[in-house]
N, C-alpha and C positions, 0 to 999 in steps of 0.2 A: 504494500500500500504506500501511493506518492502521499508527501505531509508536502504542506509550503511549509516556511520560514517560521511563520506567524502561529502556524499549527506546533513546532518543533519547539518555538517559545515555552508556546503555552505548555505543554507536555512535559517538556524538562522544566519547568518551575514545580511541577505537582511533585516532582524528585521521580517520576515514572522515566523511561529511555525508550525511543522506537522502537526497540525489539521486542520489548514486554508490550507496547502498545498492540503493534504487530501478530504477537503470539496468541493475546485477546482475539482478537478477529478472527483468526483463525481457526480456534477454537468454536467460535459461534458459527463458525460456516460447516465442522465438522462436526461437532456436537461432542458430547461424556460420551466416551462406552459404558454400555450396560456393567451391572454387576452380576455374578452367577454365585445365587446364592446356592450353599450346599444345603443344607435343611432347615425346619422352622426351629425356630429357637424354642424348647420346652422346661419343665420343673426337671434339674439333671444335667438338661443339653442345652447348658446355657444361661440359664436361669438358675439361680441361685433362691432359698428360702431358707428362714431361720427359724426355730422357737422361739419361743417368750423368752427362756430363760438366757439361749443362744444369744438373742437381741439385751440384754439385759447386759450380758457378759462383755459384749462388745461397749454398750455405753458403759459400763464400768471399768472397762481396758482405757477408755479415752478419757472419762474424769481423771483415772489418777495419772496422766499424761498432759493432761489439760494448761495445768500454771507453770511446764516447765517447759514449752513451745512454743511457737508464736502464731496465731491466726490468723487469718483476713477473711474478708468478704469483698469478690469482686461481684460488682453487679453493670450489666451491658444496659444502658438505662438514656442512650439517644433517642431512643426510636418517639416518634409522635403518633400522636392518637387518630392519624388518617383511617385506617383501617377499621380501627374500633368505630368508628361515626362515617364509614361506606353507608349505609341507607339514605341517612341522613343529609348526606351531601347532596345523591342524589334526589331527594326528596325537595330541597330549595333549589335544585337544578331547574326541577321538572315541575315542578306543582305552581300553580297562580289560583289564590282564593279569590280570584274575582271571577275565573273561569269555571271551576268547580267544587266540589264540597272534597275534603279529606275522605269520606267514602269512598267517592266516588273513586279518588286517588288509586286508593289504596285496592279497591274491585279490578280497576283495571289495568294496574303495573304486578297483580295479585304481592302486594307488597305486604307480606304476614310480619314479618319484620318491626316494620315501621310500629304496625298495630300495636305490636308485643310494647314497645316502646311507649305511645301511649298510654297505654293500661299504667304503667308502672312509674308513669312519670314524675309524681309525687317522691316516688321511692328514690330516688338517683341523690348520690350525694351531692350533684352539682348544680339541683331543683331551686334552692334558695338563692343560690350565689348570681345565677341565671336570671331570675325574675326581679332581685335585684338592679341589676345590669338592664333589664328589658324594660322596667320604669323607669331606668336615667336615660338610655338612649330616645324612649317610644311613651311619653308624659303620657299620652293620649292611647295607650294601648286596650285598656278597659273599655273602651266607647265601641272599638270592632268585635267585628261576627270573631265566636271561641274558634273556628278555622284560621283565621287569618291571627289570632294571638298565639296560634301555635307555629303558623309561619314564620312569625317572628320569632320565638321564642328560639327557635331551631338557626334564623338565621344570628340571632343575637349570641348564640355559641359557635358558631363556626366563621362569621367571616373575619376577614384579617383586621378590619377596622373597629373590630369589638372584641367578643373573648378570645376569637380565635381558638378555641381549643382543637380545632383538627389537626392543627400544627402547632401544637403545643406539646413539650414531653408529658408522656403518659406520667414519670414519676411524679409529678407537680402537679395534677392534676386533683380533686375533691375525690375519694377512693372509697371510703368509709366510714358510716354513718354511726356513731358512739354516741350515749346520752348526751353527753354535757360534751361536745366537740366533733370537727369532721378532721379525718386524716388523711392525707395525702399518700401513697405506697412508698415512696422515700422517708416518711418517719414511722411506717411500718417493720420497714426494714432492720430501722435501728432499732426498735423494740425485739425484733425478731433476732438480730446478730448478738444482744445482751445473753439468749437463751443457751446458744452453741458453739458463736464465731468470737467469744472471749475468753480473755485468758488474765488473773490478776488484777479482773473489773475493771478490763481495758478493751475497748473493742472497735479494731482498725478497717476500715471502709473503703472501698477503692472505686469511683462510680464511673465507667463512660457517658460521658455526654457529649451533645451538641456546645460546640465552643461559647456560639451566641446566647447561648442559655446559661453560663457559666453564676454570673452573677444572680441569680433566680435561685439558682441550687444553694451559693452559697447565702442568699437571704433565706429561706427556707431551713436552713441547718443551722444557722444564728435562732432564727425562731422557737424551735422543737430542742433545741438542745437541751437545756436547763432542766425544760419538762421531763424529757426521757432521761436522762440523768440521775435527775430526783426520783423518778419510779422504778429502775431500774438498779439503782447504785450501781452503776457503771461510765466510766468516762469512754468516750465518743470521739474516734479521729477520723475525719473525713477527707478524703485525695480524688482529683479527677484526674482525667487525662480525656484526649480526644481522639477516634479515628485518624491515624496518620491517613494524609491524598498519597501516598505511595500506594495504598490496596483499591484506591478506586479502581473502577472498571471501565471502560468508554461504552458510553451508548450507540448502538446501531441503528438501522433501518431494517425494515423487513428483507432488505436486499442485503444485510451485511454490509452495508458501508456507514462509514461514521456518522452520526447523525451530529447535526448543525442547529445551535441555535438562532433566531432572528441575525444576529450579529455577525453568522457565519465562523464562531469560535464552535469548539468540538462538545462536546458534553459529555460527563464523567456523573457519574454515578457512586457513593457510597457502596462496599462490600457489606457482605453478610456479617454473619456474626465469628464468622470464621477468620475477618480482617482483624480482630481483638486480639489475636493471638499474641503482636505483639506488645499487647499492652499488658495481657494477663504476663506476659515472660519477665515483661520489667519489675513485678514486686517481687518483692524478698519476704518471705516466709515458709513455716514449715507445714502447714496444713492452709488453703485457699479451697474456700466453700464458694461457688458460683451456680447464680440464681437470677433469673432476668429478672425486670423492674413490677414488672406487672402480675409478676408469681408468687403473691402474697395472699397468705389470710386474716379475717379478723380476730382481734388478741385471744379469745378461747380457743383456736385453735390451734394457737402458735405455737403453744406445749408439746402438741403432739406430733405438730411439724419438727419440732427439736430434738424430738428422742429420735427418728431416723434420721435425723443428719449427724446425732453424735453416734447413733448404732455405724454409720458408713465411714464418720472417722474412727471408729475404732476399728473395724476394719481394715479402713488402710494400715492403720499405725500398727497393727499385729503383723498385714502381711510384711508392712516394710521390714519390722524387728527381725521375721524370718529371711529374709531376701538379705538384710545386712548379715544375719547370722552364717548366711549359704556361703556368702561374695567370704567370709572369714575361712570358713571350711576351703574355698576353694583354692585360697593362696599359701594353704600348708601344704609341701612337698608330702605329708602322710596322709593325702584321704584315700579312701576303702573303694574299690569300687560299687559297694553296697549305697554308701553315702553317696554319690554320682548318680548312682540311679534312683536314690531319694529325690534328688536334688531337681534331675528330670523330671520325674511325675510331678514336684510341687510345679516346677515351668506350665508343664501339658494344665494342670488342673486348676488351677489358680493363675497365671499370667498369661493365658491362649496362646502361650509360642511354642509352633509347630515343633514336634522332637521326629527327627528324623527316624524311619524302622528298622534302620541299620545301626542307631545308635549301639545297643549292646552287645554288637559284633566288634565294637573299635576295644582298644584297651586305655588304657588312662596316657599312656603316651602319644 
């Protein structure tokens, strides 16, 4: 693929080079190979289950592990609530109450959705903060047909000149509905990392976000700290970082070639979640719990969110004890071939790396 000048700019500022540009395209023109899966994964083949006491055994491996370690929590927490609020958008795309009733809407885009929405709209934590917002922009909003104040209501959350929530991070956004307070899924979190991701009644945070949101996050974490603090006894350290433009991806066209904005510059696209990679590489700790922004519960059932994340680190921190124990065995000039072939099956059965079936044909030399 020919770049001009202007393209080769822009490309190398993002820290990307031709050839990786290049390789992208490519790529889109020949598509992933399938994978060939060998069987279904089952309870045995793959799948692992534990007893009560099993589970028990492991958060008890990891308590008394717990204050001599260091923890974190990374959490991938750019993402905006586009997706979450798909009907919606579409609904002040398409919909004019002067042309038809919301019924009507709704009968014939068969939009169950939306309905669902309505029913429960009372219910939504971000009901108040909305109608709030829909009386400063729209004084006059009570005097129209209940259609056209739900128009609004909807447009009064999503466009850019108001709440904008479509494009607002989901972490910031009104999450959860508690008597006496609403919570945001970023002070959930912290309530939730006091439960498993501390160590010493310290508990260290690592959040991706969008760069332009930075200061939001950090007023938001000025606000909740104190609070969860004080109900938690535990202190609270909070780090971002952003999406390095080195994993963007360039946008195409149906035809595979670069797609161009108005301006005729290239356009790049944010990676997955798989672009985090180097963000998660950058902290230093010995146990990292990761859990996206929006994969939280309310506080009853944080408890029980907590026991299988401390059952899964104690897991690890067993298998690693033995994995450190093996890597010891193996750098003594006297192991058994007995212990080799230990050492193999823990491999096969616990770390899924393939052991070859000529293994115990070889001798230790």
């Amino acid at each position: 693929m020919k770049f001009t000048e202007k393209d080769i700019n822009q490309i190398e500022n993002k820290g990307l080079t031709i050839a990786s540009v290049n390789a992208q395209i490519e790529l889109f023109k020949t598509g992933l190979p399938f994978v060939n899966l060998n069987a279904v994964a089952t309870v045995g083949n793959g799948i692992k289950t534990f007893s009560t006491s099993e589970k028990q055994d492991f958060i008890n491996f990891f308590e008394s592990k717990r204050n001599a370690i260091t923890l974190s929590k990374f959490v991938p927490a750019s993402g905006a609530a586009t997706r979450m609020f798909k009907t919606l958008f579409k609904f002040i795309e398409e919909y004019n109450p002067e042309h038809e009733t919301i019924n009507s809407y709704i009968n014939r885009n068969k939009e169950n959705d939306f309905s669902v929405f309505l029913v429960g709209l009372e219910k939504f934590p971000f009901y108040h903060f909305v109608l709030e917002a829909l009386q400063a922009f729209y004084p006059k909003y009570k005097t129209y047909s209940n259609d056209k104040q739900v128009f609004l209501f909807v447009k009064t959350m999503l466009d850019g000149d108001k709440l904008n929530y479509g494009f607002y991070p989901k972490g910031l956004l009104p999450f959860h509905v508690y008597k006496d307070h609403i919570a945001t899924a970023f002070e959930e979190h912290l309530f939730e990392a006091a439960l498993y991701a501390s160590s010493n009644n310290e508990a260290h945070l690592h959040f991706t976000i969008s760069e332009r949101y930075k200061h939001v996050f950090d007023d938001e974490f000025m606000r909740i700290q104190a609070i969860v603090e004080r109900k938690t006894n535990t202190k609270f350290y909070s780090s971002f970082s952003y999406q390095k433009e080195t994993t963007d991806t360039i946008a195409v066209t149906a035809n595979d070639d670069p797609f161009r904005d108005e301006n005729g510059e290239l356009t790049f696209r944010p990676s997955g979640h798989g672009a985090l990679l180097d963000n998660l590489n950058a902290l230093d700790a010995d146990v990292i719990f990761i859990k996206n922004i929006d994969n939280v519960v309310v506080y009853k059932y944080e408890k029980e969110v907590a026991e299988y994340k401390k059952m899964l680190a104690g897991l690890l921190l067993e298998l690693q004890q033995t994995i450190f124990k093996h890597l010891n065995t193996l750098e003594n000039d006297t192991v058994s071939e007995n212990e080799l072939i230990a050492i193999a099956k823990f491999l096969d059965n616990h770390l899924n790396v393939v052991i070859s079936h000529e293994f115990e044909k070889y001798s230790k030399k």
